[in-house]
C-alpha positions in Angstrom: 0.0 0.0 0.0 1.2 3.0 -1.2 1.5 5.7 2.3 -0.7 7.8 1.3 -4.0 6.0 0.1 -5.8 8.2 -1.3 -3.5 8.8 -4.0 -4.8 6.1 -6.7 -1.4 5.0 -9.1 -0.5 1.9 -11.1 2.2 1.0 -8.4 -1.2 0.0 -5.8 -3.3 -2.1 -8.0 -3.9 -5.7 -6.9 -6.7 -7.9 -8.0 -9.7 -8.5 -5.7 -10.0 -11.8 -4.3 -12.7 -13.9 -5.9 -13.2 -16.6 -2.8 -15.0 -15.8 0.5 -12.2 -16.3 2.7 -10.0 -14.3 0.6 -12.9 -11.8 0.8 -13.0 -12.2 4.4 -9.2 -11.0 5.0 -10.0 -7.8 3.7 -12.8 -6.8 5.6 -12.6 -4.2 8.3 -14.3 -0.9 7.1 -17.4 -2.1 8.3 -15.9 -3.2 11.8 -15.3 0.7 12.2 -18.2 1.3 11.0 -20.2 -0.7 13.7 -18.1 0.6 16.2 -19.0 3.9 16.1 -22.9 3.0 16.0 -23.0 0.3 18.6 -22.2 2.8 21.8 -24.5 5.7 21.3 -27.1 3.8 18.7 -27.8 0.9 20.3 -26.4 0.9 24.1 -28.3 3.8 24.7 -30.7 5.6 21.8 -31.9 1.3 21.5 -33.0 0.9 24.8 -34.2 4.0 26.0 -36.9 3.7 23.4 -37.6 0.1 24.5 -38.0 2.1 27.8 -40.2 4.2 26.6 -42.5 2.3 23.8 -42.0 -1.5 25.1 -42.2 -4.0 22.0 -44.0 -2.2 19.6 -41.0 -0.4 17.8 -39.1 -3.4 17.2 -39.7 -3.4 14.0 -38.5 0.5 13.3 -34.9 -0.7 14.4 -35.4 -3.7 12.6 -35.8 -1.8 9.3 -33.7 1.3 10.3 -30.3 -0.9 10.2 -31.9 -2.9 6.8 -32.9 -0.1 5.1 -30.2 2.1 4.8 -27.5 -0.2 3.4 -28.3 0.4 -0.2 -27.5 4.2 0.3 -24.3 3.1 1.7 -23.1 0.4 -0.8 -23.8 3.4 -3.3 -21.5 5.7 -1.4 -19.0 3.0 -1.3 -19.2 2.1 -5.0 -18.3 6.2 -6.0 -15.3 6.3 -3.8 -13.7 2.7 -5.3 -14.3 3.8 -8.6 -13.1 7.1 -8.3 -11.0 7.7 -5.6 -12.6 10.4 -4.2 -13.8 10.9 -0.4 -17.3 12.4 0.5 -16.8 16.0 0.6 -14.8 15.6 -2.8 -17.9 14.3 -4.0 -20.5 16.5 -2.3 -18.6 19.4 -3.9 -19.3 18.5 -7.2 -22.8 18.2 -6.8 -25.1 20.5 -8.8 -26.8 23.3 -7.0 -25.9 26.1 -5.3 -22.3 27.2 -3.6 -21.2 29.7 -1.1 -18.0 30.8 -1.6 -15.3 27.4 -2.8 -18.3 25.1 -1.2 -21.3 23.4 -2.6 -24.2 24.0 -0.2 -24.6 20.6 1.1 -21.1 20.9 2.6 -22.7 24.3 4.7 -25.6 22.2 5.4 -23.8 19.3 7.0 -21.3 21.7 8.7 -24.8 23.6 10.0 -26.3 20.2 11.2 -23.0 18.6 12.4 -23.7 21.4 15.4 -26.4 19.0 17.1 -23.9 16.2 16.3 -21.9 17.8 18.9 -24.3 17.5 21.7 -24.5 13.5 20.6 -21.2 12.3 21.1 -21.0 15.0 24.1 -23.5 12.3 25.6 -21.2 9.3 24.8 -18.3 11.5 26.6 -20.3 11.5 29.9 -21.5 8.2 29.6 -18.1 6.7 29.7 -17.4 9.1 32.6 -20.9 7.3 34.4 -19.2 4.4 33.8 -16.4 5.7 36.2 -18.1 6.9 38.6 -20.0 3.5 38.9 -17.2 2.0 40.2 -16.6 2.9 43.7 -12.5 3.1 44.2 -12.7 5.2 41.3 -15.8 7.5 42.1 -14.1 9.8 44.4 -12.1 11.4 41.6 -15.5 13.2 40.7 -17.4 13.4 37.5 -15.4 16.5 35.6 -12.1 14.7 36.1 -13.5 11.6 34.3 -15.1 13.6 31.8 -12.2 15.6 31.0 -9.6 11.9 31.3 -12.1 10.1 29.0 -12.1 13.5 26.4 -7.9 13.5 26.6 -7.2 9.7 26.2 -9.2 9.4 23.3 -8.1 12.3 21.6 -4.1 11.0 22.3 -5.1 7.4 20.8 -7.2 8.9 17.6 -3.9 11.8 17.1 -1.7 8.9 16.6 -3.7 6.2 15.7 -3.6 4.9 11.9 -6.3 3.1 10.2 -4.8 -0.6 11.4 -5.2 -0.1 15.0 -8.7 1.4 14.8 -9.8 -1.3 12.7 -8.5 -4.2 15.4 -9.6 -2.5 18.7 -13.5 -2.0 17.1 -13.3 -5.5 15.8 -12.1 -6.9 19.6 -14.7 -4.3 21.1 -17.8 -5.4 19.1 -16.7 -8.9 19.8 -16.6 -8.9 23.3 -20.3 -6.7 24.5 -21.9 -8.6 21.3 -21.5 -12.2 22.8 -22.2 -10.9 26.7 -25.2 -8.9 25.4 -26.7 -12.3 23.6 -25.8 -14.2 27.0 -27.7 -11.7 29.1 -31.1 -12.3 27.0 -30.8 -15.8 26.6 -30.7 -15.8 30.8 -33.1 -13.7 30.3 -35.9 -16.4 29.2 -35.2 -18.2 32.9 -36.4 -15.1 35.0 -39.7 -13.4 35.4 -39.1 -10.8 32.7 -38.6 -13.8 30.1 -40.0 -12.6 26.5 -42.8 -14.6 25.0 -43.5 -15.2 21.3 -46.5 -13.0 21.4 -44.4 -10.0 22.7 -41.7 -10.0 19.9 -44.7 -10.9 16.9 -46.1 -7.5 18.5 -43.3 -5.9 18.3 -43.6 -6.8 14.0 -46.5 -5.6 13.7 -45.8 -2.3 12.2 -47.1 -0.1 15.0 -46.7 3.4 15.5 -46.0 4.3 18.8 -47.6 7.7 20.7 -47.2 11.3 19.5 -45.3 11.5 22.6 -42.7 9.0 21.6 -42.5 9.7 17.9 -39.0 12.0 18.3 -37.7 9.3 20.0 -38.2 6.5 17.8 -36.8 8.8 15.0 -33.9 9.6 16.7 -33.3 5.9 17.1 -34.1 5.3 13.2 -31.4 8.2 12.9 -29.0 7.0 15.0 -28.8 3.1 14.7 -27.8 1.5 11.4 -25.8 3.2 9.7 -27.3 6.9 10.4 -25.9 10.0 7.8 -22.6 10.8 9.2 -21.3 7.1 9.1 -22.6 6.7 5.4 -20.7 9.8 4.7 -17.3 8.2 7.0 -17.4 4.9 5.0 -15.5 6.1 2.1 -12.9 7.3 4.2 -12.6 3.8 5.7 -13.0 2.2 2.4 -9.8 4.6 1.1 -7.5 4.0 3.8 -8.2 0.2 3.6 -7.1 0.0 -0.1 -9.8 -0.3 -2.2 -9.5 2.5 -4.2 -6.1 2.1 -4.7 -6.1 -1.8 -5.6 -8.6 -0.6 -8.0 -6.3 1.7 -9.8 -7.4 5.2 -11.6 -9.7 4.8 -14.1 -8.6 4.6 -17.8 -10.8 5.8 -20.5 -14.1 4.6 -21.6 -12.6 3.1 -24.9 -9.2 2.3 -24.1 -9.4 -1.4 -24.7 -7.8 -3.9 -22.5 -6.4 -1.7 -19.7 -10.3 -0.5 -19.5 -11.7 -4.1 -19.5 -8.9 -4.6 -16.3 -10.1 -1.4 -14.7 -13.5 -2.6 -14.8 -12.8 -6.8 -13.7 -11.1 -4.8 -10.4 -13.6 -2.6 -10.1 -16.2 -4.9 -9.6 -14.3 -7.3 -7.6 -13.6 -4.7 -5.0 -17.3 -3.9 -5.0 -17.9 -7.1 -4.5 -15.7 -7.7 -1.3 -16.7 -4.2 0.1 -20.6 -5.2 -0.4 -19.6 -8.2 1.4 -17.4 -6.0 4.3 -21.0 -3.9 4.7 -23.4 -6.9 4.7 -21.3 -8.4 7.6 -21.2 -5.5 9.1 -24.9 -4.6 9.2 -25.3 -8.8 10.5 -23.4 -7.7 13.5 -24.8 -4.3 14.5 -28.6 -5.5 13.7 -28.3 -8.9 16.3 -27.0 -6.7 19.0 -29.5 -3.6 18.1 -31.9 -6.3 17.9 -30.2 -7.7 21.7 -30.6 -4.0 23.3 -34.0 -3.3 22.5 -35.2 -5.9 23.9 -33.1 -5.7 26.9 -34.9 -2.7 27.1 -38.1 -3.5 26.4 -38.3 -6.4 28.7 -36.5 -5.3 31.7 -36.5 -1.1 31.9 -39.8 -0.6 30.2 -42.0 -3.3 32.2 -40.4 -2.0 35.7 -40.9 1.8 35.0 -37.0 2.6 34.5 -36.0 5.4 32.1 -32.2 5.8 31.5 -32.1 9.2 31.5 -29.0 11.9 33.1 -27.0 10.3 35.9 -28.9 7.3 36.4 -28.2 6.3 32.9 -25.5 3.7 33.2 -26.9 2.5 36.5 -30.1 2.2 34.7 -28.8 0.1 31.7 -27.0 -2.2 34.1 -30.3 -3.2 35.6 -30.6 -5.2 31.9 -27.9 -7.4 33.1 -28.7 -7.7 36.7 -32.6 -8.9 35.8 -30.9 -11.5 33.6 -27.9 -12.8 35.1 -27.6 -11.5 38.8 -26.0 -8.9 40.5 -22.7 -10.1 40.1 -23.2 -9.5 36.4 -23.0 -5.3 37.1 -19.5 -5.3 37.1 -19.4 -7.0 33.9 -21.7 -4.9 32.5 -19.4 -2.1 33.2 -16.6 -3.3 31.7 -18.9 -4.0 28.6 -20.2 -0.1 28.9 -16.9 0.9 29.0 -15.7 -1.0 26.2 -18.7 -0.3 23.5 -18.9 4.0 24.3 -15.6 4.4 24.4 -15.2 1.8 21.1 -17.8 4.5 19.3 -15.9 7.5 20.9 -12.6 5.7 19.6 -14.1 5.6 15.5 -16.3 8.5 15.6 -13.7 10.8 16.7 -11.5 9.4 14.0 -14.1 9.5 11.5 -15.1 13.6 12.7 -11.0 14.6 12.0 -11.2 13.2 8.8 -14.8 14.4 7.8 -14.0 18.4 9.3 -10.5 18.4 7.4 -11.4 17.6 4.0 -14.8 20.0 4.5 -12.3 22.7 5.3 -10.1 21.6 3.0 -13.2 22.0 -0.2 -13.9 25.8 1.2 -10.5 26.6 0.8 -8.7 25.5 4.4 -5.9 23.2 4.3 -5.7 20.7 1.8 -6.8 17.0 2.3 -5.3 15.2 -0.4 -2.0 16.3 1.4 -0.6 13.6 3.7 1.5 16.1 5.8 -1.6 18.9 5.6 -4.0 16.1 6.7 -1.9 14.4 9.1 -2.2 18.5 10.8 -6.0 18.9 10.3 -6.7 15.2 11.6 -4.2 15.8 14.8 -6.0 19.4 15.4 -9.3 18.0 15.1 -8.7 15.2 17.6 -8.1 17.7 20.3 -10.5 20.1 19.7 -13.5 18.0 19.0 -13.5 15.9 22.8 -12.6 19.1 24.5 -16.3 20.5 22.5 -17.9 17.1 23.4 -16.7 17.3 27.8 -18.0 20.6 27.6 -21.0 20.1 26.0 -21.8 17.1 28.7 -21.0 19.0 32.0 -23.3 21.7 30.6 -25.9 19.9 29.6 -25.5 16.5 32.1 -28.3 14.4 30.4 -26.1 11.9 28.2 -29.4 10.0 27.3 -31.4 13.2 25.8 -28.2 14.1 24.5 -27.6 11.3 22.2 -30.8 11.3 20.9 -30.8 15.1 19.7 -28.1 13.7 17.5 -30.6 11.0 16.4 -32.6 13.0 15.1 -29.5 15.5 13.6 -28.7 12.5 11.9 -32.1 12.2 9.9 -31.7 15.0 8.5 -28.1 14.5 7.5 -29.5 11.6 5.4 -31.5 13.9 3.6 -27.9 15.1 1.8 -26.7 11.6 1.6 -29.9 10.7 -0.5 -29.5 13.5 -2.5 -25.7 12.8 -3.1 -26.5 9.4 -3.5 -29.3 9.7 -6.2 -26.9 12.2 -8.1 -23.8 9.3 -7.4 -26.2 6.5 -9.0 -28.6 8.5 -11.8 -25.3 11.0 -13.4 -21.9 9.5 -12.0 -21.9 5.9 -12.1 -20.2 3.9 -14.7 -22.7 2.4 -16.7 -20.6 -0.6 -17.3 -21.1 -1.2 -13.7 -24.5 -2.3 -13.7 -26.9 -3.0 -10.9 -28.9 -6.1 -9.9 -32.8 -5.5 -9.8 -32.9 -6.3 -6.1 -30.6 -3.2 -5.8 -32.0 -0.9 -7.8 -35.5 -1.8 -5.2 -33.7 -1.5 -2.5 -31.7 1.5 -3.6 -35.1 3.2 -3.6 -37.1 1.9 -0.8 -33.8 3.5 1.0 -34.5 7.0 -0.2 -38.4 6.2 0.0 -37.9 5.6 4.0 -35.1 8.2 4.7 -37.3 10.8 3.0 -40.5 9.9 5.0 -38.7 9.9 8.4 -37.5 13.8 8.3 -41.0 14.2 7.3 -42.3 12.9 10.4 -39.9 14.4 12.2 -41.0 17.8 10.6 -44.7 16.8 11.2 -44.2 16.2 14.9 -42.6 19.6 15.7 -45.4 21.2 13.6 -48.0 19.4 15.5 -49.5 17.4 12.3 -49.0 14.2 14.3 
């Protein structure tokens, strides 16, 4: 690999591997990917709507980690066969520009704001997690929240691409396979689950006015919500796949064109494959949380809200598997919030430096100018987010204002999206029939969520 990766030459093409397990060794993007949704999405945003609505909304983050995959594989596909990151591509959208920037760039910046307040949330509710612990409580909350902000921001300044991708994978890993434990013990107390609980929970309910902004701020923030579609590519770069690919030749250039295109869709292939296994892993344990949450917090009353939140969560384990399983739990807290802090953080320093870098600040495709934007935006980003959380001290709330922040950052990944698949994609390429349906039952859904969102706040519904 060539040391910088998102330089596409000659000297970095290899051709993609055509069996699973030599598909399987280059996985990983995905493994970040899930990371960074499994602490705030599901750990928290999950289960305090199973707190709140009980079975019925299974089947919203059921389809919000389905649904959303198409928008991503098309995201994926433009930065293989191009080379490009996101805010390369959402700078050569059509519409309008202030100053070097399309729009959509301002917008995301604009929206990103909220953002802030999310992983703000995720800062205090590793610093919960400290506090939990008693030889460690006495060192109060803003000196947790200040040593969680500092250690992460160290790790991510010097951290490459290699050792985010093994600590996520060793993260998810480890809170996937006790989560699954703790509702499995679950069926042998007196909160088990019955059949007709989960069927209900399918049956395409809606749940109260009063809940509506929460369940779309959990369709916003699990799956893959707008600002991991939008870090994917960056993932997908620094893996390789782009580069293995090679630039493009022309249209008509014969042989070298016919090559271009084999690789192409080989390391489609292996990066549809890297996303589907991702979205397996992040939809059991979504799946897992909720009805954690459901079964344990919403049938005994318990909302995880401010600083009862972690203690609150741990309850989920305790119902299941004893008290002795608290201190497991969190370990397991610890682990999955600090895991998303760990690849959001990364994924924010690359994201803010090549948006600065398309208005005219810095320049991204620069290993030594983004090596400088990266290891600024690691700093200043968790000082924001500890902050933002001693202000504000409601972690839960806090995560889901980013929920919904997210479902409106969709609404620029459709767009981008539609414009990637319609105007920019090779047509050589091609598309199955099953993805082109899915492709638009994705923009369909995303489009109708910030529609209810907007109806809520209006009081339409």
């Amino acid at each position: 690999m060539s040391e910088n990766p998102y330089l596409l030459s000659e000297d970095t093409v290899l051709e993609p591997p055509t069996t699973f397990s030599g598909k399987l060794r280059y996985l990983g993007p995905g493994f970040i990917l899930s990371a960074s949704i499994v602490g705030s999405g599901e750990l928290i945003a999950t289960t305090l709507l199973g707190a709140k609505a009980g079975f019925i909304c299974l089947w919203v983050i059921i389809f919000s980690c389905l649904v959303k995959v198409a928008i991503q594989l098309e995201f994926g596909k433009h930065a293989i066969y191009t080379g490009k990151t996101t805010m390369q591509a959402l700078n050569e959208l059509p519409g309008p520009r202030i100053g070097k920037g399309h729009f959509s760039i301002w917008a995301w910046l604009a929206i990103m704001s909220f953002k802030f307040l999310q992983v703000g949330g995720i800062v205090g509710g590793v610093a919960l997690v400290f506090l939990e612990i008693p030889a460690l409580a006495q060192y109060g909350k803003i000196w947790w929240t200040l040593f969680t902000a500092l250690v992460v921001a160290v790790i991510v300044s010097v951290g490459r691409y290699g050792l985010l991708e093994k600590i996520s994978l060793i993260m998810i890993a480890l809170f996937t396979l006790f989560t699954l434990i703790s509702v499995i013990a679950l069926q042998w107390t007196p909160n088990a689950v019955s059949g007709g609980e989960l069927l209900s929970g399918l049956s395409f309910q809606l749940p109260s006015a009063a809940i509506i902004l929460v369940a779309v701020g959990a369709f916003g923030i699990t799956g893959v919500g707008g600002d991991e579609i939008m870090a994917y590519n960056y993932w997908l770069l620094e893996k390789g796949y782009a580069a293995h690919t090679g630039p493009r030749p022309a249209p008509h250039s014969g042989e070298s064109h016919d090559a271009w295109l084999r690789r192409a869709r080989g390391w489609i292939r292996v990066m549809t494959t890297d996303a589907i296994a991702a979205m397996v892993c992040y939809t059991l344990v979504t799946v897992l949380f909720y009805i954690l949450g459901a079964a344990i917090l919403h049938r005994n009353g318990l909302i995880p809200e401010k600083g009862e939140l972690i203690s609150s969560l741990g309850t989920m384990y305790t119902q299941s598997l004893g008290g002795w399983a608290f201190g497991i739990f969190l370990a397991g807290a610890l682990v999955v919030l600090f895991s998303t802090l760990l690849a959001a953080l990364a994924a924010w320093a690359r994201l803010f430096s090549d948006a600065f870098s398309q208005l005219g600040w810095g320049d991204f495709q620069d290993p030594v100018s983004r090596r400088r934007f990266v290891s600024a935006c690691a700093f200043i980003f968790p000082a924001i987010w500890a902050i933002l959380y001693l202000k504000f001290e409601a972690p839960g709330m806090m995560v889901l204002i980013g929920g919904v922040a997210s479902a409106f950052i969709l609404l620029i990944v459709v767009f981008a999206a539609i414009v990637m698949r319609l105007k920019w994609a090779p047509r050589e390429l091609g598309a199955s029939p099953f993805y082109k349906f899915a492709f638009v039952l994705s923009c369909i859904a995303i489009v109708s969520v910030a529609l209810i969102t907007v109806a809520s706040r209006v009081g339409w519904i």
